[in-house]
N, C-alpha and C positions, 0 to 999 in steps of 0.2 A: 374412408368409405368404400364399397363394392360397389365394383360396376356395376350399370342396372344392366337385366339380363330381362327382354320379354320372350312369355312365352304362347305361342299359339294355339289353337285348336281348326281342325276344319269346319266342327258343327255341321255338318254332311257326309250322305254317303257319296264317294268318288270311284267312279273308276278307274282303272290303274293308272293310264295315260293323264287323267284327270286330278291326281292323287298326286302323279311326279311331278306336273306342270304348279301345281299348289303348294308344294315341297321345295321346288325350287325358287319361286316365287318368292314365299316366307324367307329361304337362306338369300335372296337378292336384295332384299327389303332389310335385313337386319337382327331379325329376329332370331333368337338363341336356339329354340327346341319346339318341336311340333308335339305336341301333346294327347294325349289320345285316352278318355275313360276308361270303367270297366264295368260292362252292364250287358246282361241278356235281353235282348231287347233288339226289334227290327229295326233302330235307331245306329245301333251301331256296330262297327268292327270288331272282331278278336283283336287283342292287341299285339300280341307277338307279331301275325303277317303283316299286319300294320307298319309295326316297327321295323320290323324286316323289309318292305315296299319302300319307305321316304328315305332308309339309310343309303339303299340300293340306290337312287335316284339324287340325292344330294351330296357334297361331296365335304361340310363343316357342319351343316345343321345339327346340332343334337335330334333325340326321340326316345321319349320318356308316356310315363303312364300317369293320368289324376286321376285314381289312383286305383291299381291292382285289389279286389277284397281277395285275402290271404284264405277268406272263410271257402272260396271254391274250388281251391284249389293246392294242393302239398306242395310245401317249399321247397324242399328238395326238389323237386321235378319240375316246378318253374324258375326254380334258380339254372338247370340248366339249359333250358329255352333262354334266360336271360343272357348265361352267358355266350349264347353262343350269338347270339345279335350283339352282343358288345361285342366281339371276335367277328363278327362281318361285318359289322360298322366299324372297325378302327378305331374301338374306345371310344364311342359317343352316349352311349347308351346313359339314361338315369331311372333308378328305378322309384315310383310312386306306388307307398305302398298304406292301404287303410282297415280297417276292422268290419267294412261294411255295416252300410245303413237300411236298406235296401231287402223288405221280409219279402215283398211278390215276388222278388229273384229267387228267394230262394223257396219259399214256396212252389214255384212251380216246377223245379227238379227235385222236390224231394231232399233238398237237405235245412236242418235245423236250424233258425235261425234264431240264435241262443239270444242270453239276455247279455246287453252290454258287456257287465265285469266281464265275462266268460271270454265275450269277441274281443276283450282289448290283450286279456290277458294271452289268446292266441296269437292276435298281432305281436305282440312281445316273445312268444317262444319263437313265433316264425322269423323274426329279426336276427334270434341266435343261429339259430339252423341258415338261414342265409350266408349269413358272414359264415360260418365254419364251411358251409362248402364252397365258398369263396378263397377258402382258405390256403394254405400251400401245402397242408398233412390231412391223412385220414384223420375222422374227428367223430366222435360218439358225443349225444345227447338225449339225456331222459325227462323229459317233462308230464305233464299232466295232458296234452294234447299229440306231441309227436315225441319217436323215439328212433333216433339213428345211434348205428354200432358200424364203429370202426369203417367211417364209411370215407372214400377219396373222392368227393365229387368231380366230375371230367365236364365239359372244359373248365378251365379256367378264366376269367375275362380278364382283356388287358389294361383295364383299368386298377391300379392296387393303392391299397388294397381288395377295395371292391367300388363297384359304379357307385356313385353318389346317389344315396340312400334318402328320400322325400319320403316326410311323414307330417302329416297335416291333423286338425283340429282343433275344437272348439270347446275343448273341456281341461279340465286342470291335468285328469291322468293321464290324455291322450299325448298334450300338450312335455308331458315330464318324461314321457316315453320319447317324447322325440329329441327334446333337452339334451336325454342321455345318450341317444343312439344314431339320428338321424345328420347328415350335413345340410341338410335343408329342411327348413320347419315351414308348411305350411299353416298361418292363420288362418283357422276357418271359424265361419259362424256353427253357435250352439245350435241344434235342430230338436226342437219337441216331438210332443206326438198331439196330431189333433182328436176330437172327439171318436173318429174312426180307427183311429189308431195310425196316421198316415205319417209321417216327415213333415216337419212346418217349422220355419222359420222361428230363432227364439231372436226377435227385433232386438232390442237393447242388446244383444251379441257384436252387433256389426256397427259398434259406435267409436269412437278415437278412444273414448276412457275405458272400456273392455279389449280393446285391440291392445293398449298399455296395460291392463293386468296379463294377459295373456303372455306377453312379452317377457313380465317378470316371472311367468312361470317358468318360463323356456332358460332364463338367465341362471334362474334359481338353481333347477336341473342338469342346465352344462357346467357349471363352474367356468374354470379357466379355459373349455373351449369354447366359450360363448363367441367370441372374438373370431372362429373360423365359419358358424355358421350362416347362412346364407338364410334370409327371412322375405318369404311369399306371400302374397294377398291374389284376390279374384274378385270380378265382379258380383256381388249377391243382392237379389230383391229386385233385380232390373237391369236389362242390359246396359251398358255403356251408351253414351247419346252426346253426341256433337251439336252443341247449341251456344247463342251468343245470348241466351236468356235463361241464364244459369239458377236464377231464386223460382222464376213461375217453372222451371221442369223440377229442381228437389221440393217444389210447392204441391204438384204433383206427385214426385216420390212416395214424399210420407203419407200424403190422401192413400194413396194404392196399396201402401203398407200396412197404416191401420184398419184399412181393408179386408186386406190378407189376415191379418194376426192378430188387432184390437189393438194394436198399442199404437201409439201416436209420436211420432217423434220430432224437433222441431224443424225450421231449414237451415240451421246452423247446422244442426247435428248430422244431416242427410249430407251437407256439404263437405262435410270434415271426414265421414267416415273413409278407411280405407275401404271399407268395400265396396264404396259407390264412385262411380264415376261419369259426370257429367258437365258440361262447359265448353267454350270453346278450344280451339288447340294449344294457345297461350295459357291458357286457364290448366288443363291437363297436363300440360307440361310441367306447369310451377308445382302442381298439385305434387305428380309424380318425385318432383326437389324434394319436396318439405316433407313427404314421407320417409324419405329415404335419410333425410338429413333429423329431424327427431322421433323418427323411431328404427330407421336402420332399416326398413326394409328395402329389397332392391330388385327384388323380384314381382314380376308382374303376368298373369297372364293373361288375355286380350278377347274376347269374344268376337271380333271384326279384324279380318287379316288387312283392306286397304283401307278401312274409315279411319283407322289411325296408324298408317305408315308412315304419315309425317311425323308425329311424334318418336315411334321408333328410330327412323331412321337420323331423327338429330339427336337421340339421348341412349341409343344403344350403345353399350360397351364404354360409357364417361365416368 
């Protein structure tokens, strides 16, 4: 089994001083990588300074992205912003990379926010073009989306072949893309569209028995590297919650859920799933075991940096 590795988030804006003190804090605690979106939005950070501010200030943390949309931005050009913070970080760097969900982002600069097929099938040419300008020779590629000739991308990062590549999802193609290409797959839940056309939760997504097909997708996809990849979960539908009355809060869960989205689920299911998380610390703890132990996953990333640092700090790196 892999060690379990959590991962963080700040969920606030920090100021610098406020940002290294949080950075260092997280790498004191236990925690593997500070993690950081990618969203236009007064909520949050660019992610490169980001990433370049905790590597500055921590001296093991990793610092990685949930996740980079490929649709904003040419890979070429953010592969070498990437590498050059895996080159001032010391090889910590990991990159999260997604097809974007997210139409008001792009609505409000003016760029197209195509249908699906389109954005996965981008996400997949930009996977190639990373890796080749990660690569050690000039490298040409012609796709339907981008086209590099003969091109030596500068720097290089000191990770090799390339930083460990996170590709997440909730769909069979997104999921077989990362199968193929990614060392880390994140499970994510399906997301619909509501009557406005918005993002909304597809509930029966984030159950133990769709978490296990999803898995088999991923297995399907890698073949015989299934065995090196590293398998992620997050919290979805509700924060994490520290409680010794673990049925009346997933009792709660599902009420809020089939709230949210019309489907009802029951409190077994709420209690099982990987994407929920609720119970006391004992309870969490085992939860965290038995995920890890039948379905392999070992990664985790955390919405409360000290509500569960005990947890981290007795099941980080076992």
């Amino acid at each position: 089994m892999r060690p379990f590795r959590f991962l963080a988030d700040t969920g606030e804006h920090l100021d610098g001083p406020g940002l290294a003190a949080f950075a260092r804090r997280a790498e004191a605690i236990g925690y593997s990588a500070l993690m950081i979106p990618d969203h236009l939005s007064a909520q949050h950070y660019s992610p490169i300074p980001f990433l370049t501010a905790v590597a500055a200030a921590t001296e093991k943390l990793r610092v990685g992205t949930f996740v980079f949309n490929v649709g904003l931005r040419h890979p070429a050009v953010l592969a070498m912003d990437l590498a050059t913070v895996d080159r001032l970080s010391g090889g910590r760097l990991e990159i999260g990379l997604g097809a974007g969900w997210n139409k008001p982002e792009h609505d409000a600069i003016g760029i197209p926010f195509e249908p699906v097929g389109t954005r996965v099938d981008k996400l997949t040419e930009a996977v190639r073009v990373f890796k080749g300008c990660f690569g050690e020779e000039k490298f040409s590629f012609d796709g339907s989306h981008y086209t590099i000739t003969d091109y030596d991308a500068q720097p290089k990062p000191v990770q090799r072949p390339h930083p460990p590549i996170f590709i997440g999802g909730g769909g069979r193609r997104l999921l077989t893309l990362a199968g193929r290409e990614a060392q880390i797959i994140g499970l994510a839940p399906r997301l619909t569209r509501d009557a406005q056309g918005l993002p909304s939760l597809d509930t029966p997504s984030i159950t133990l028995a769709a978490t296990e097909e999803k898995i088999r997708w991923v297995r399907e996809a890698a073949g015989a590297r299934f065995a090196d990849l590293e398998l992620n979960t997050y919290p979805t539908g509700g924060p994490m919650v520290l409680t010794t009355d673990t049925k009346a809060e997933a009792r709660r869960r599902a009420d809020r859920l089939r709230e949210r989205t019309g489907v009802q689920l029951t409190v077994d299911e709420v209690m099982e799933s990987p994407h929920i998380f609720i119970g006391s610390v004992k309870e969490l703890t085992q939860k965290f075991k038995n995920l890890r132990a039948h379905l392999g996953i070992s990664s985790f990333l955390l919405d409360d940096l000290e509500t569960f640092a005990p947890i981290v700090e007795q099941l980080s790196g076992t």
